[in-house]
Structure formats: C-alpha cells, structure tokens
Rosetta silent file (secondary structure, phi, psi, omega in degrees, C-alpha in Angstrom):
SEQUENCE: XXXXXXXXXXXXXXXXXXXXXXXXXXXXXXXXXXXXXXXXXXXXXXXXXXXXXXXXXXXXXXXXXXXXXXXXXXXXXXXXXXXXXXXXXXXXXXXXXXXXXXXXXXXXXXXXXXXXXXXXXXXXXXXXXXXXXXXXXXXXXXXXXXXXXXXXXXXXXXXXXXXXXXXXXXXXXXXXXXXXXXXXXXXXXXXXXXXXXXXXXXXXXXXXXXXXXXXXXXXXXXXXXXXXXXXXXXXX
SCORE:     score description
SCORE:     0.000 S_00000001
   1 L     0.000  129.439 -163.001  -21.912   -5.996   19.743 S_00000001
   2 L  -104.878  149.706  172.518  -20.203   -9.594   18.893 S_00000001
   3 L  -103.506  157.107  167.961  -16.102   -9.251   18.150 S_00000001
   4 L  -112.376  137.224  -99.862  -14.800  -11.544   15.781 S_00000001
   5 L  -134.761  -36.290 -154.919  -12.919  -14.045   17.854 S_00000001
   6 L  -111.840 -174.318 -159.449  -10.753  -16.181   15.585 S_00000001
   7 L   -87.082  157.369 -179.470   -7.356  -15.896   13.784 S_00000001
   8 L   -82.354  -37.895  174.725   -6.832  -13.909   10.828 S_00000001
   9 L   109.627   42.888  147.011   -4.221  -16.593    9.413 S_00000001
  10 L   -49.726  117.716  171.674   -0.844  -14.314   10.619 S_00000001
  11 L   -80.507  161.409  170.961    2.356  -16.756    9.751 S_00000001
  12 L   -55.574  131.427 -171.533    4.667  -18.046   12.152 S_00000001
  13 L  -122.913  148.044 -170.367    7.156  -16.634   13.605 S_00000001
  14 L   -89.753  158.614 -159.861   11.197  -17.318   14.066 S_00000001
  15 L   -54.474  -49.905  179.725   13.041  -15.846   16.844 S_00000001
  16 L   -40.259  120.477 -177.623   15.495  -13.434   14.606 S_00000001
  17 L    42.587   47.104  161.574   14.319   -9.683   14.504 S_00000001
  18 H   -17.491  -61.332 -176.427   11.077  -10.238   16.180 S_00000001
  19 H   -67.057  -43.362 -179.299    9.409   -6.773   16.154 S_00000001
  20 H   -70.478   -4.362 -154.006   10.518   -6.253   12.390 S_00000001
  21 H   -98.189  -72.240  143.030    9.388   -9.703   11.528 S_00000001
  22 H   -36.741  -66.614 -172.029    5.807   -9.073   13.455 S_00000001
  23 H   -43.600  -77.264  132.532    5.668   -5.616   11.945 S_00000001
  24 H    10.578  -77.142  161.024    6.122   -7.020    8.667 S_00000001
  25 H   -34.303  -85.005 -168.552    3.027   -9.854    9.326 S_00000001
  26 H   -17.671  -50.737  178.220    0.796   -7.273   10.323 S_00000001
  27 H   -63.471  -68.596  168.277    1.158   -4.960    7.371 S_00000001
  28 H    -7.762  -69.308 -174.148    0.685   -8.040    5.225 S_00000001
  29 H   -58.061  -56.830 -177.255   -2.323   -8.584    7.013 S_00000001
  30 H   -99.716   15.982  168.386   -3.781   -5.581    6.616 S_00000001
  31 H   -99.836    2.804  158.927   -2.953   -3.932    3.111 S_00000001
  32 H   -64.081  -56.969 -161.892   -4.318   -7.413    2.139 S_00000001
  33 L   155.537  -56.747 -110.357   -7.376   -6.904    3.777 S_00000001
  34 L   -88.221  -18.214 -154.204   -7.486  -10.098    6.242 S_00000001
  35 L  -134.726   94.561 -175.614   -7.006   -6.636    9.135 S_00000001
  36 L   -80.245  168.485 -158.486   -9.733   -4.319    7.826 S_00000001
  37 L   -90.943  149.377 -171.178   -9.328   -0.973    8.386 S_00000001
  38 L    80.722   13.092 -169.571  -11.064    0.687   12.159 S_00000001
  39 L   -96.474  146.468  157.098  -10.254   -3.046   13.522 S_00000001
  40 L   -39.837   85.075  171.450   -8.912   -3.563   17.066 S_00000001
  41 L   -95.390   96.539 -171.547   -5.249   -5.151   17.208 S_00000001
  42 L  -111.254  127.974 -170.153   -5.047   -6.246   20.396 S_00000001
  43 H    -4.866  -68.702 -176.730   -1.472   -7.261   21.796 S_00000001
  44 H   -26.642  -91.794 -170.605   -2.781  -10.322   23.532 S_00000001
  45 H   -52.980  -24.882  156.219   -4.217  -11.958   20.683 S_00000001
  46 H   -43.493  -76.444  166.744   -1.255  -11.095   18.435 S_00000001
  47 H   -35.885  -97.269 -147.969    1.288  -12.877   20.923 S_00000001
  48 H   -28.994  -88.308  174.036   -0.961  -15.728   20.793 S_00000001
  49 H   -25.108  -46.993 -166.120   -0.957  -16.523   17.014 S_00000001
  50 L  -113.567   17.786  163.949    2.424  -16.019   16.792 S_00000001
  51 L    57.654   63.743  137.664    3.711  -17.603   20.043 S_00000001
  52 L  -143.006 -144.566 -177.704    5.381  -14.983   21.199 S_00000001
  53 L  -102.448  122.544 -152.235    5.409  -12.314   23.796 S_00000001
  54 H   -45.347  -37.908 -156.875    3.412   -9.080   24.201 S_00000001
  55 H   -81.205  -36.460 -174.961    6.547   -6.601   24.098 S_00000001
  56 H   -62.781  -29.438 -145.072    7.903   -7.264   20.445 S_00000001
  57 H   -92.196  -25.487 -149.733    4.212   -7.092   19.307 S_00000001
  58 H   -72.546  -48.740 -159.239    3.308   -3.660   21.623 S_00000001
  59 H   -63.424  -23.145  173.245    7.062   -2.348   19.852 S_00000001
  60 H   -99.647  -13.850  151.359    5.711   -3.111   16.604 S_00000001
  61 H   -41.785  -49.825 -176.574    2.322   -1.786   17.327 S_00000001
  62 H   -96.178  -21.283  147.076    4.812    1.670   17.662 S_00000001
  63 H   -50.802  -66.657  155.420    6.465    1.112   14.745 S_00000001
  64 H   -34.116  -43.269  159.884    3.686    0.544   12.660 S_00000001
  65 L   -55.424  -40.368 -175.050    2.257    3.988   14.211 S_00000001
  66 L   -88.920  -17.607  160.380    4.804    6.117   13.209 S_00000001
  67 L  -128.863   43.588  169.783    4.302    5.044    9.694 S_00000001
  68 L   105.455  -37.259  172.155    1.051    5.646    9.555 S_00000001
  69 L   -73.615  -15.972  152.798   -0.391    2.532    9.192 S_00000001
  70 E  -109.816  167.836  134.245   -2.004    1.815   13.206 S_00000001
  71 E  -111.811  128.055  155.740   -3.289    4.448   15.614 S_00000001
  72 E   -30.378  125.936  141.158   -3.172    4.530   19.759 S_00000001
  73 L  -106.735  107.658 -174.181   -6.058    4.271   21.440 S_00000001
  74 L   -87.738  163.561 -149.340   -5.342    4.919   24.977 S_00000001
  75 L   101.090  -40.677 -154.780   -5.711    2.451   27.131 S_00000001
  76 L  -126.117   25.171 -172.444   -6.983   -0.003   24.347 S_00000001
  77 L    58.177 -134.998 -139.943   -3.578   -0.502   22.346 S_00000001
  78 E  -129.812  176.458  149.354   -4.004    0.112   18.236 S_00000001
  79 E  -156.938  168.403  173.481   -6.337   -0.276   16.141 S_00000001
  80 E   -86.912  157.808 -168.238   -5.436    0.063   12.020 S_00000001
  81 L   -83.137  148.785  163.518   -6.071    3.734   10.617 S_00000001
  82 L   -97.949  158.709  157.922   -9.184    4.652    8.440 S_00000001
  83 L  -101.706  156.397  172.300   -9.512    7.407    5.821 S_00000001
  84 L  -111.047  178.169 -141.254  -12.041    9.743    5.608 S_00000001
  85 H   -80.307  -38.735  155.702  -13.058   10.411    2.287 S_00000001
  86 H   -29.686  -32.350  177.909  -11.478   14.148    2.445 S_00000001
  87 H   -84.158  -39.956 -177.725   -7.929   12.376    3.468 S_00000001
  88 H   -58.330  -65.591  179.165   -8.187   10.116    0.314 S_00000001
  89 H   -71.276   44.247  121.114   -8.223   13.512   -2.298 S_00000001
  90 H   -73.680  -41.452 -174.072   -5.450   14.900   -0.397 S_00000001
  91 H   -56.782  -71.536 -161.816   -3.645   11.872   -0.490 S_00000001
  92 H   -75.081  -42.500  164.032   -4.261   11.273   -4.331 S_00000001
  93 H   -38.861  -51.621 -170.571   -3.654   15.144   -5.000 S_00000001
  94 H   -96.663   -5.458  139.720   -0.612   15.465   -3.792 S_00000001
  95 H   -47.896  -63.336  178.323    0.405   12.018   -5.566 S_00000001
  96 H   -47.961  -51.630  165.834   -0.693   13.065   -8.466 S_00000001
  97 H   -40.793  -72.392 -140.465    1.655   16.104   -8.333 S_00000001
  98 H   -66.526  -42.334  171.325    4.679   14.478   -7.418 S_00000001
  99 H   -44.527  -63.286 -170.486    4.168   11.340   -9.859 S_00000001
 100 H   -55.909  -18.967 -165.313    3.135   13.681  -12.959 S_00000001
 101 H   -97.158  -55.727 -166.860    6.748   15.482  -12.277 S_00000001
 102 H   -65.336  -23.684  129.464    8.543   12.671  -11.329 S_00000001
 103 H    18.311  -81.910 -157.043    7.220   10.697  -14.844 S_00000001
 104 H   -77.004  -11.883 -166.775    8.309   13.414  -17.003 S_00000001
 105 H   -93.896  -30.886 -174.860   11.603   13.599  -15.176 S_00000001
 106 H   -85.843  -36.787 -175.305   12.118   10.026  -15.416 S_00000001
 107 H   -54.812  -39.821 -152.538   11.663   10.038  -19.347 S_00000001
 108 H   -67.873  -50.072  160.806   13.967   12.392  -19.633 S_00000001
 109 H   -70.496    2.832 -175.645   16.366   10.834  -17.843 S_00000001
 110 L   -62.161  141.312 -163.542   15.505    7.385  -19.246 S_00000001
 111 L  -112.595  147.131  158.694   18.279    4.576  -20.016 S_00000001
 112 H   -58.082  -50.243  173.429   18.290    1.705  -21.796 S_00000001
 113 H   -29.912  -98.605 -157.275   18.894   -0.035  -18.215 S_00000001
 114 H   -49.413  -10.646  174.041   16.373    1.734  -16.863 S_00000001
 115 H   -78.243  -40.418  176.864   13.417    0.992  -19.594 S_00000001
 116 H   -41.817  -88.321 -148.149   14.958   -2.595  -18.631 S_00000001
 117 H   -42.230  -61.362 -159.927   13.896   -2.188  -15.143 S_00000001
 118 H   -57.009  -20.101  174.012   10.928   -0.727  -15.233 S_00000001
 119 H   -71.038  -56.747  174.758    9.582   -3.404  -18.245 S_00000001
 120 H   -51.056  -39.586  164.249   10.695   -5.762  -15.564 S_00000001
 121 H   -59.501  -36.264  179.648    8.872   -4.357  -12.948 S_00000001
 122 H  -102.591   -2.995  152.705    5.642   -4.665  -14.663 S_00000001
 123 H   -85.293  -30.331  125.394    6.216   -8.269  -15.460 S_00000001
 124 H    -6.637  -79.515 -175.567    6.727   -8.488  -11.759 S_00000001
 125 H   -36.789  -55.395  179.853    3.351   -7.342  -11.490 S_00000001
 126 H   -72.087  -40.536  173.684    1.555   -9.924  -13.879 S_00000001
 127 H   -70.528  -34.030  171.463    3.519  -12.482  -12.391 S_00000001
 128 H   -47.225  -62.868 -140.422    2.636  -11.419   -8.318 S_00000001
 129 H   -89.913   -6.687  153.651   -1.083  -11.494   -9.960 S_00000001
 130 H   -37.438  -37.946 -150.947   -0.654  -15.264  -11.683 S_00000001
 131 L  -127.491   20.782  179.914   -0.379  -16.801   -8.155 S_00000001
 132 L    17.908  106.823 -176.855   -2.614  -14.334   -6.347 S_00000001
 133 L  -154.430   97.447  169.163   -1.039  -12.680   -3.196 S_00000001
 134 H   -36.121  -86.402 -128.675   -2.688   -9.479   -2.372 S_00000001
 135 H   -76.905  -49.542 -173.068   -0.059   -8.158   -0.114 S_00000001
 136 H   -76.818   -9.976  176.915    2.784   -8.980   -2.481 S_00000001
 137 H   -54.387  -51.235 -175.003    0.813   -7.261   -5.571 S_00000001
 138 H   -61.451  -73.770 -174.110    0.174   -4.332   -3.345 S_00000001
 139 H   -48.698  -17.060 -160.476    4.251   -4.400   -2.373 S_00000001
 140 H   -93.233  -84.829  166.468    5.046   -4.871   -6.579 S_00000001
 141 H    -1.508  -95.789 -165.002    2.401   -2.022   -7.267 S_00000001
 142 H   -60.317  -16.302  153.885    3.968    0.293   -5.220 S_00000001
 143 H   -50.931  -54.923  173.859    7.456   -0.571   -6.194 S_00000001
 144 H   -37.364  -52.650 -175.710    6.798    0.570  -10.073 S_00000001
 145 H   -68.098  -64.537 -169.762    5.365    3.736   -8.936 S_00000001
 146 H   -76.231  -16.760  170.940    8.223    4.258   -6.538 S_00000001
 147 H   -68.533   -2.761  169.650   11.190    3.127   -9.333 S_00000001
 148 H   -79.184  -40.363  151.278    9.750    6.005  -11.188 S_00000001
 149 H   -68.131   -6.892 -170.180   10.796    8.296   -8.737 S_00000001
 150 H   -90.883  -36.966 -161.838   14.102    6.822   -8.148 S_00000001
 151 H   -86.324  -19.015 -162.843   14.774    7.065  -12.096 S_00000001
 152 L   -74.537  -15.504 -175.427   13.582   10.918  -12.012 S_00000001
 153 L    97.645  -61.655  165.959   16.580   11.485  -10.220 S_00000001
 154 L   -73.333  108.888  159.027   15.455   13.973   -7.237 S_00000001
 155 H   -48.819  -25.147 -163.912   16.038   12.788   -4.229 S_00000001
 156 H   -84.390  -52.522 -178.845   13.899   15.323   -2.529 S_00000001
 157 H   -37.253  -44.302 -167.907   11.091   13.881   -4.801 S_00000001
 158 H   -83.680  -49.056  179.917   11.679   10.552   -3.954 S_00000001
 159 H   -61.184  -19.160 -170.575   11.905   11.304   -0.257 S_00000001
 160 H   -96.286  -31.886  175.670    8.185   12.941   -0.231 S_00000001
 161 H   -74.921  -30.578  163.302    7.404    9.567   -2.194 S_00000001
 162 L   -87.971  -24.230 -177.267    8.458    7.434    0.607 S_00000001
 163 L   -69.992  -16.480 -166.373    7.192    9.699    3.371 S_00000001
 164 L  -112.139   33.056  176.405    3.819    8.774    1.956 S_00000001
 165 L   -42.299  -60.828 -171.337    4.535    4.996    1.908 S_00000001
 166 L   -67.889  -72.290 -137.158    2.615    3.479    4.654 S_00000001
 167 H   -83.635   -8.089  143.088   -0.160    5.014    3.823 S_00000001
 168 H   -63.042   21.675 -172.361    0.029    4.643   -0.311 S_00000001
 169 H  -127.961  -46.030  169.029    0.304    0.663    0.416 S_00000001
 170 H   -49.015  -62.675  172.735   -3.047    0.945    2.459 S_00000001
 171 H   -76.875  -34.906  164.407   -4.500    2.287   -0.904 S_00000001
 172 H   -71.855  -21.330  169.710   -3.284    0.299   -3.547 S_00000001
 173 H   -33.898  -66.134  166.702   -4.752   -2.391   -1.154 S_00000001
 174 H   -63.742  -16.027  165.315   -8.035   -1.103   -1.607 S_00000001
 175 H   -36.818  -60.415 -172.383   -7.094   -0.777   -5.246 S_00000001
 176 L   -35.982  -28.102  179.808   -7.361   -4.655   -5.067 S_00000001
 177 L   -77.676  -25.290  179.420  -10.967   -4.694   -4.287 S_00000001
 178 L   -51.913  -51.881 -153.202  -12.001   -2.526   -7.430 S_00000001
 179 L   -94.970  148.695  150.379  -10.905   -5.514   -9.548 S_00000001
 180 L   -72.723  -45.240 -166.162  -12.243   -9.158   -9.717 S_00000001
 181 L   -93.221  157.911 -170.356   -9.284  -10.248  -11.798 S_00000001
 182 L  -105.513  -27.038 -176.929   -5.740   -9.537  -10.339 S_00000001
 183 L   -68.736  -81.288 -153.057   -4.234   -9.159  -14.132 S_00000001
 184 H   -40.019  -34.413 -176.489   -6.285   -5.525  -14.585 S_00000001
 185 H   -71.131  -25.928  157.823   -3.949   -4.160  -11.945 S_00000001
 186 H   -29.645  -75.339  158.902   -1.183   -4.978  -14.056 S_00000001
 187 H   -63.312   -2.752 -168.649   -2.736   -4.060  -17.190 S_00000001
 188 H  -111.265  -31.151  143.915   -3.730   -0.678  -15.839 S_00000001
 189 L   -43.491  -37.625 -156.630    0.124    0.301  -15.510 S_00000001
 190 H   -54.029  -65.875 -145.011    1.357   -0.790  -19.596 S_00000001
 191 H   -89.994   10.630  141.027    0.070    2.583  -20.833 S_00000001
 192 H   -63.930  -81.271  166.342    1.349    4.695  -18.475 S_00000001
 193 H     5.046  -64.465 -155.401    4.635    2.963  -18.993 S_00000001
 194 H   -84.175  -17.513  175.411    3.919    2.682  -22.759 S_00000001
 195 H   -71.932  -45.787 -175.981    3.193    6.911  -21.767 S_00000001
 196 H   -79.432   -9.877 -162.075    6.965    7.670  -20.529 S_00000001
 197 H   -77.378  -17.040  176.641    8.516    5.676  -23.028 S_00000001
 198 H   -36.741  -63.803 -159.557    6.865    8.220  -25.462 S_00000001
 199 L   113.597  -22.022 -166.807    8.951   10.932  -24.250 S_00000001
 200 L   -92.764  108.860 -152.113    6.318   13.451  -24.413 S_00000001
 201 H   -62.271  -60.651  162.627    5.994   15.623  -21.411 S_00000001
 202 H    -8.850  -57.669  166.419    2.724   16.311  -22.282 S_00000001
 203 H   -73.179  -51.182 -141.036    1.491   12.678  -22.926 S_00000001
 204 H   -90.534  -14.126  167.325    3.050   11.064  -19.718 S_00000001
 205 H   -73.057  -49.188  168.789    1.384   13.790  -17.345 S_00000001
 206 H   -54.220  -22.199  159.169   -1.730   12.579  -19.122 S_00000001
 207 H   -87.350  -40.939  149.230   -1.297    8.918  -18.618 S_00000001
 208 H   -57.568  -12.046 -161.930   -0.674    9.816  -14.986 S_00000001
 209 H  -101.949   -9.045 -177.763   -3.361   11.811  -14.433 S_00000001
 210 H  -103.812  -15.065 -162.838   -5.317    9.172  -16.292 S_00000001
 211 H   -87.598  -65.296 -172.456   -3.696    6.246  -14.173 S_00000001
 212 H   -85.191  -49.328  166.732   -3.770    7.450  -10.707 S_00000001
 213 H   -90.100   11.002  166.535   -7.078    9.379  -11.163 S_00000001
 214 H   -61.549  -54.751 -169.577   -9.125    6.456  -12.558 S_00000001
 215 H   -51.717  -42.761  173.297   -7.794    4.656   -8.940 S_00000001
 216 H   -66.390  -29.431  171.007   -8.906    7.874   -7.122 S_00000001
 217 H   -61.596  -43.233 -179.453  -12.312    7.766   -8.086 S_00000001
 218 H   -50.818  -60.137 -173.386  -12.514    4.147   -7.423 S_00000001
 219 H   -43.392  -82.397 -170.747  -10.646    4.365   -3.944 S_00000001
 220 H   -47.968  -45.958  161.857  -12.975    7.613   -2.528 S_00000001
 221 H   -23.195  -59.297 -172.791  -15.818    5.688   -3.723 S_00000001
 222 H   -56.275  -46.512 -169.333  -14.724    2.571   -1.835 S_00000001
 223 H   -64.829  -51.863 -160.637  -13.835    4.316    1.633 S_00000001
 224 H   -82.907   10.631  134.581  -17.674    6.212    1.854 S_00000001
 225 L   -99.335   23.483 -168.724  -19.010    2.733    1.332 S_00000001
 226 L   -85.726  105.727  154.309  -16.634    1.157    3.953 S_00000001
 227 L   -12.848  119.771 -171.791  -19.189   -0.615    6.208 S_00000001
 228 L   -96.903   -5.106  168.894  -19.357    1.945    9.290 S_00000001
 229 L   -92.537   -1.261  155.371  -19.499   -0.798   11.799 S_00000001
 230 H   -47.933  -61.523  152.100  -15.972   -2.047   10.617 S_00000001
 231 H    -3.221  -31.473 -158.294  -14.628    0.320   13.484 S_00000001
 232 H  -101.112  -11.669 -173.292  -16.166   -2.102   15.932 S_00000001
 233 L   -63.471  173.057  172.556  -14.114   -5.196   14.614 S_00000001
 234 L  -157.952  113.469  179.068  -11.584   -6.724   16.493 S_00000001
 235 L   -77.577   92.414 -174.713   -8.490   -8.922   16.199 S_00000001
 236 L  -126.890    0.000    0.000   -8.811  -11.456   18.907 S_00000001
C-alpha cells in the first residue's frame, strides 16, 4: 500500500490563536476536498507544513472531533470522518424537516431588510463562484441556508441547524463535485429564494424539498461511489 507523501498546499501559519487558526486550515482543506474523506491526518506532518508544533495541531485534531468533522483512531491520531450512505438520508431527512419549517417561518416573518440580506447572500454566492474557492463557496452555501433559519426566528430551530454544522459543510463540499461549473451552485438557490419570497407555505416547502432533495440524490450517489481505498490515504 503506497501513502501519499507530499503536501496538500495548507497556508501558513502566524503565531496568534494557533489551534483555532490550524483548525480553521484543516477544515478548509477538507470540505474543499484537497483532505479526502477516510484520509490519515497525522500530527507530524501537519506541524511540518505549518512550522509549528505537534500540541496546537493534536488540540485542533480535538476540536475538529467534537464537531464532527475528524475521528480518533487510537494510537494513530485522526483521520477525517466518512459517511455511509445510510448516514447521508438521515442527515438530508432531518434537514429537510427543519429547512421546510424554518423557510415557511422565515417568509412569514420576512422584512424588507431581510429580503435585502438574503438577495445579498446569494450574490455572495455567484461572486465566491467567479474566483473559484471551494472552501469559501461551501462556507457562503451554508451561510444562506443558515440565514434562513436565523430569519425564521426560533432559536431552538436554529440551534439544531448549527448542531449539524460540521457535518452539513462536509456535504455541500461534495455538493461541489456534482457540478463542473461553480455558477450552478448559485443558480440552484434563486428559486428557492424566488420560492419564500412567494409567501406561499405550500410553494416554499416545495422549493425546499425540490432544492435540498435534488442535492440528496446527488450526494448518496457520490458517497457509494467514493473510491473504497480512500480510507487508506494519508496526510504526510
């Protein structure tokens, strides 16, 4: 079995808030891609690239773990987590609920301000996908999605929408892979958008349910053709 050996292309890093600052590379790296999912992160080779010292990277190694985005191996450090295909509709299920509620929750509650934002938000999007940067597309993405629950109002809502954070960032990742063009992820929000501004409880559950489960087919698709020797990679 050969490991692959050479840097992923992790930026440099300044002394100030080390672990969050690693933590922060890392995710980059892998809701991009560049850290495929079942790969090896091992400490060593982290510190190296980034000149610094094994304990901020092992502390962000445990950060990263608790939200979902590595797993322990013990003994062996991390590695990043896979889905099975069975985690992915669970995942997208209970997404769908919360999205389809908060949606209709947010029209209701809708502002001029807040039609501001959220118009803004998806120009965000087309611009992130002008200059192509996975990782910030993926962070844009999931902002839109999450200002929908913040306009809905419930906090409780919103809090079940961040608990699944880590591991929604991981999937709009693989969204990215669906598409050749970076613009379709973009375009594949307007008519949900163009769905709440309706008003219509009725339509905007149906543009989520058409929004989010066009992605789930794609996604579960994606994972049970996920190479099965990716597991064996390693970031050294």
């Amino acid at each position: 079995m050969r490991l692959a050996s050479k840097p992923v292309g992790l930026p440099a890093i300044v002394s100030q808030d080390l672990v969050t600052q690693i933590a922060r590379a890392l995710t980059d790296a892998i809701i991009s891609g560049q850290i495929p999912p079942g790969a090896k992160v091992a400490e060593a080779a982290v510190a190296r690239e980034l000149g610094v010292s094994r304990a901020p990277v092992r502390e962000a190694g445990r950060l990263l773990e608790s939200q979902g985005l590595l797993v322990s191996i013990p003994g062996r450090g991390f590695s990043v987590r896979t889905h099975a295909p069975d985690e992915i509709d669970d995942l997208y299920d209970l997404r769908i609920c919360i999205e389809k509620h908060a949606a209709v929750l947010a029209a209701q509650r809708m502002t001029p301000e807040n039609r501001l934002a959220l118009r803004r938000q998806l120009d965000v999007l087309h611009e992130t996908a002008a200059i192509n940067d996975p990782a910030r597309q993926v962070e844009e993405d999931y902002r839109f999605h999450r200002l929908i629950c913040e306009i809905s109002g419930n906090r409780r809502l919103l809090k079940l929408f961040d608990d699944l954070a880590s591991e929604l960032r991981i999937v709009i990742g693989l969204i990215g892979r669906l598409y050749d063009d970076p613009q379709r992820i973009a375009q594949t929000h307007e008519p949900l958008l163009a769905a709440i501004e309706t008003g219509d409880a009725a339509q905007i559950q149906g543009g989520v349910e058409y929004h989010l489960g066009d992605a789930w087919r794609g996604v579960a698709q994606l994972v049970r053709n996920l190479p099965t020797n990716q597991t064996t990679e390693k970031v050294s």
